[in-house]
N, CA, C and O atoms as a DFTB+ gen file, in Angstrom:
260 C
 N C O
     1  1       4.406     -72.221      -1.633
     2  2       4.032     -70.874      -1.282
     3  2       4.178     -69.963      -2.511
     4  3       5.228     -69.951      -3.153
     5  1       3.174     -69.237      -2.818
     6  2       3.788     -68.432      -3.952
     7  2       4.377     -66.736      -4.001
     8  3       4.156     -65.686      -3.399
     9  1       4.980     -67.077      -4.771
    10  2       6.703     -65.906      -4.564
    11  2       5.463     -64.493      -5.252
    12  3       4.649     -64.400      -6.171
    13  1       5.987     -63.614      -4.132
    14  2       5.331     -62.475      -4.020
    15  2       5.910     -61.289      -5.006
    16  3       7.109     -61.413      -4.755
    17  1       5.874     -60.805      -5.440
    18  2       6.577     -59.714      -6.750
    19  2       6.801     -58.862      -6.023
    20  3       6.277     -58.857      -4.909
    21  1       7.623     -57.908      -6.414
    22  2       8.302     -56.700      -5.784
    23  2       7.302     -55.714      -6.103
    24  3       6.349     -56.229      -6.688
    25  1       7.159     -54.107      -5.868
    26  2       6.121     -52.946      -6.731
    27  2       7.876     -52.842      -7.723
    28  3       7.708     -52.816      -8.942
    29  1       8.588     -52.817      -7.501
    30  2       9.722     -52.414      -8.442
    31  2       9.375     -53.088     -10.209
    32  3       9.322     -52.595     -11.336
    33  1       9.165     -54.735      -9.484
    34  2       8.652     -55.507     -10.718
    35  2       7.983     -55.506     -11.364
    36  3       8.267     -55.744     -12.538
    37  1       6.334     -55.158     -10.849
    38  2       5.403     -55.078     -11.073
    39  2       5.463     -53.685     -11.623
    40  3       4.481     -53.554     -12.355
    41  1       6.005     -52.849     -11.604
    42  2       5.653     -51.199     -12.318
    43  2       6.821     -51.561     -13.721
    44  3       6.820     -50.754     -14.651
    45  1       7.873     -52.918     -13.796
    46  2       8.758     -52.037     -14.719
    47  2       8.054     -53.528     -15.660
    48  3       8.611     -53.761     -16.733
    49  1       7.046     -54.335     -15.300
    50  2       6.517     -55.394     -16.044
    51  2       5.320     -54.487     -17.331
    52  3       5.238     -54.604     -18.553
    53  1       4.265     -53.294     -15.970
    54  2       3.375     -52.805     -16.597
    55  2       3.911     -51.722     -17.199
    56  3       3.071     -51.107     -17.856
    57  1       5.442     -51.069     -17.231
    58  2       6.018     -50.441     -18.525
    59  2       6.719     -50.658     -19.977
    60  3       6.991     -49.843     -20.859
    61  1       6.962     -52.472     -19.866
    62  2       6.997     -52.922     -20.962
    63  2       5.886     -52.796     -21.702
    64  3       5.992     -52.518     -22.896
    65  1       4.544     -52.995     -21.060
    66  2       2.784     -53.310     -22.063
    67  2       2.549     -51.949     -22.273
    68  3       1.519     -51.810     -22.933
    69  1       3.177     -50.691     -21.930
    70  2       2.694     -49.533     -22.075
    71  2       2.554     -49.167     -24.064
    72  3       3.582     -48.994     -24.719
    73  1       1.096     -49.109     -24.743
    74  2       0.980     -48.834     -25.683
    75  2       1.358     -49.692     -26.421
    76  3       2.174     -49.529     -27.328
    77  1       0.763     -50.802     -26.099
    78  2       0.178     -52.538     -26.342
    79  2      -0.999     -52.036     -27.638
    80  3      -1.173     -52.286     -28.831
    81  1      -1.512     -51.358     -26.785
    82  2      -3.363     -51.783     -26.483
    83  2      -3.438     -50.489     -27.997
    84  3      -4.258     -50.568     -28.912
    85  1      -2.572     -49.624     -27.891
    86  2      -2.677     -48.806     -29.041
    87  2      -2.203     -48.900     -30.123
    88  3      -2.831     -48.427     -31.070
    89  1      -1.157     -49.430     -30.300
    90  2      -0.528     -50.578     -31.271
    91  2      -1.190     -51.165     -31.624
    92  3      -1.366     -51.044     -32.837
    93  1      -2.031     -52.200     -30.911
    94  2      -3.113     -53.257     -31.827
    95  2      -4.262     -52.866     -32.492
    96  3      -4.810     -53.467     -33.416
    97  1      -4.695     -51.516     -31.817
    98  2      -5.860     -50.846     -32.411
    99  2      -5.258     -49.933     -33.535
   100  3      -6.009     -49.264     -34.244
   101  1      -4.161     -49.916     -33.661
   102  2      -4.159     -48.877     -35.301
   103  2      -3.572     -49.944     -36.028
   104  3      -3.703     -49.629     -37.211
   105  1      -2.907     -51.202     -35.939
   106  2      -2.790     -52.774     -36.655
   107  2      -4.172     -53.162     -37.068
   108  3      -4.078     -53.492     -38.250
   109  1      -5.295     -53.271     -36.706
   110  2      -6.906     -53.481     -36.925
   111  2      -7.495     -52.659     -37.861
   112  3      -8.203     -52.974     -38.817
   113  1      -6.985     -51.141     -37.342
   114  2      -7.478     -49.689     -37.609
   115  2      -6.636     -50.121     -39.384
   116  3      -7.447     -49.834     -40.265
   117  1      -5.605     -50.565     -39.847
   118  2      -4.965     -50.359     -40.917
   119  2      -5.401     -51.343     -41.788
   120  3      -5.795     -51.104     -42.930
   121  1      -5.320     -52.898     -41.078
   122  2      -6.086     -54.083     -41.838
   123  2      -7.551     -53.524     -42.300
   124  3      -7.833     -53.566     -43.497
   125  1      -8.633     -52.915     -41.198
   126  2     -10.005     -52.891     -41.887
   127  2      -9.959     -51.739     -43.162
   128  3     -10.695     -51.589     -44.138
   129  1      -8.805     -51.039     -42.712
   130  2      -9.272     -50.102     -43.876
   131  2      -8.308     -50.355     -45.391
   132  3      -8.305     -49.639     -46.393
   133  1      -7.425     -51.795     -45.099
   134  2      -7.300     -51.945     -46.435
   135  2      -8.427     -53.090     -46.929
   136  3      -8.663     -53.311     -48.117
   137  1      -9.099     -53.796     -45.780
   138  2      -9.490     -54.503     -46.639
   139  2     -11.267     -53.867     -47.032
   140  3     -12.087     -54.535     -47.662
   141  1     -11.476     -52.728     -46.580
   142  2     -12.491     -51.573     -47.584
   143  2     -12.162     -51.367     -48.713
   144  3     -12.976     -51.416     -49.635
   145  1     -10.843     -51.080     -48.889
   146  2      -9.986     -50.353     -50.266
   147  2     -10.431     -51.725     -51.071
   148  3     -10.627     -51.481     -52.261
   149  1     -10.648     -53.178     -50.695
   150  2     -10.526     -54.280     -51.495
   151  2     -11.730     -54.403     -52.137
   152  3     -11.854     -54.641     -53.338
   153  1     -12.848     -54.203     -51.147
   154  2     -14.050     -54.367     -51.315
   155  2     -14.642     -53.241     -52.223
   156  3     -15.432     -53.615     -53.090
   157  1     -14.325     -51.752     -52.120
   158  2     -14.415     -51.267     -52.889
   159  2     -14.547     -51.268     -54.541
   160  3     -15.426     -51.156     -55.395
   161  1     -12.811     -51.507     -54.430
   162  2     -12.589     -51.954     -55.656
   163  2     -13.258     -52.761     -56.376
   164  3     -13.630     -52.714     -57.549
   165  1     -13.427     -53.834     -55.197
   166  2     -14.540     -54.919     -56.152
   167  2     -15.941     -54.692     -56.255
   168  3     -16.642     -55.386     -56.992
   169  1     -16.406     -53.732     -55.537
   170  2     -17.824     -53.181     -55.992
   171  2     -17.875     -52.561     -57.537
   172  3     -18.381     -52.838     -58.624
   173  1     -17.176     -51.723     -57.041
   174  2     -16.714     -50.382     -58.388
   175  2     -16.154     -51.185     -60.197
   176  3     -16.192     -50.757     -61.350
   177  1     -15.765     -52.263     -59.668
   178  2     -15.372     -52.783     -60.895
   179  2     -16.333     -53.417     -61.965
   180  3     -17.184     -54.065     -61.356
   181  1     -16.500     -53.472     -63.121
   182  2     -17.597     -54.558     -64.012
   183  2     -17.642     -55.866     -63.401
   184  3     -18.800     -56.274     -63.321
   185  1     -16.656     -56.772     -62.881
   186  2     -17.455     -58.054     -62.475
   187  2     -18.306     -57.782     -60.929
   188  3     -19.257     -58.493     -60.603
   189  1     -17.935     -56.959     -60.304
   190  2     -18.620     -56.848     -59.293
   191  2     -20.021     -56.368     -59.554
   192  3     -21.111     -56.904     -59.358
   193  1     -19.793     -55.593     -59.884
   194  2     -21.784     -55.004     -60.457
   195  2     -22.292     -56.273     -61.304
   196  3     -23.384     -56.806     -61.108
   197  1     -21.509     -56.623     -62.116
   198  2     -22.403     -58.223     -62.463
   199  2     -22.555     -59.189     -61.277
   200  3     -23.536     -59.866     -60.971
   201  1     -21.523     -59.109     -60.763
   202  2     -22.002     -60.360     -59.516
   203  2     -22.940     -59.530     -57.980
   204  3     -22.967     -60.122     -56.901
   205  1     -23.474     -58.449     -58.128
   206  2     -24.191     -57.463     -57.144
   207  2     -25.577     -57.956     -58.086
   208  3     -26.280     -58.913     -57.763
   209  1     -25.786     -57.196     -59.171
   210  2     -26.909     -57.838     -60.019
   211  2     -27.478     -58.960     -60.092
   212  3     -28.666     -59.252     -60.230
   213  1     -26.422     -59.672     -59.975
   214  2     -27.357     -61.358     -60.046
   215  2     -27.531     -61.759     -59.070
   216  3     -28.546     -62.441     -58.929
   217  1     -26.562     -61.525     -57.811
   218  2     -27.450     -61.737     -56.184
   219  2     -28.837     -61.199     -56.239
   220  3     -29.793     -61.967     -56.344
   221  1     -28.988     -59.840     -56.169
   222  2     -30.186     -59.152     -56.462
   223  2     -31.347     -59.754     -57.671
   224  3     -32.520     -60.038     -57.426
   225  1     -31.103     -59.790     -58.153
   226  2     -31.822     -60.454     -59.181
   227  2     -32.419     -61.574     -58.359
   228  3     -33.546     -61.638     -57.869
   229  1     -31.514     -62.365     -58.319
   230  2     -31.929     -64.119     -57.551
   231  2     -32.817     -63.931     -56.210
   232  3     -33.561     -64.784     -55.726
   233  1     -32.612     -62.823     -55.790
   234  2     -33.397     -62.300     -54.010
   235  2     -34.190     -61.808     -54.613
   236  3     -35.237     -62.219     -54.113
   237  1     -34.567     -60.773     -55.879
   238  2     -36.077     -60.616     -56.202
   239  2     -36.621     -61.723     -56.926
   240  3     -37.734     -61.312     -57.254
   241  1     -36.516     -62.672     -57.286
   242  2     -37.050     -63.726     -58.171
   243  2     -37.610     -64.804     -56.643
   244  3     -38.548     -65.601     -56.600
   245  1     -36.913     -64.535     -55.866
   246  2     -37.585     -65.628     -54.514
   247  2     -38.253     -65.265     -54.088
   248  3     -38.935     -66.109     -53.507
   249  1     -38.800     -63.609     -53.900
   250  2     -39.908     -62.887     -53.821
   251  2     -41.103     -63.429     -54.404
   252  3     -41.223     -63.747     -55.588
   253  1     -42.415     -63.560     -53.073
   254  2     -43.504     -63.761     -53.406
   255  2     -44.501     -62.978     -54.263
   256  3     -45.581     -63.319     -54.744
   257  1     -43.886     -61.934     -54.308
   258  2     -44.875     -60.468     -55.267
   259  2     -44.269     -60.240     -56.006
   260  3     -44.576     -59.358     -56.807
């Protein structure tokens, strides 16, 4: 038979998870925006514009026109 929960239980279970859900979204919210700061950097830097250039380059050279 399965054991039925109290509301006592059940309200002091769903006040442990209280601000779970917001916690994980500014943990996400902090990872994506360091790993922008990364990408950035590596745009902005000389090997990145060399390695942006030669992708580009190689995608217009496969171009039919």
């Amino acid at each position: 038979m399965p054991r039925v929960r109290s509301s006592r239980t059940t309200r002091a279970a769903g006040r442990s998870q209280s601000g779970a859900t917001t916690a994980e979204y500014a943990v996400c919210t902090g990872a994506a925006v360091g790993f922008a700061g990364l990408l950035f950097k590596l745009i902005t830097s000389e090997t990145g514009q060399r390695l942006l250039n030669t992708v580009f380059d190689r995608l217009l050279g496969m171009l039919p026109f």
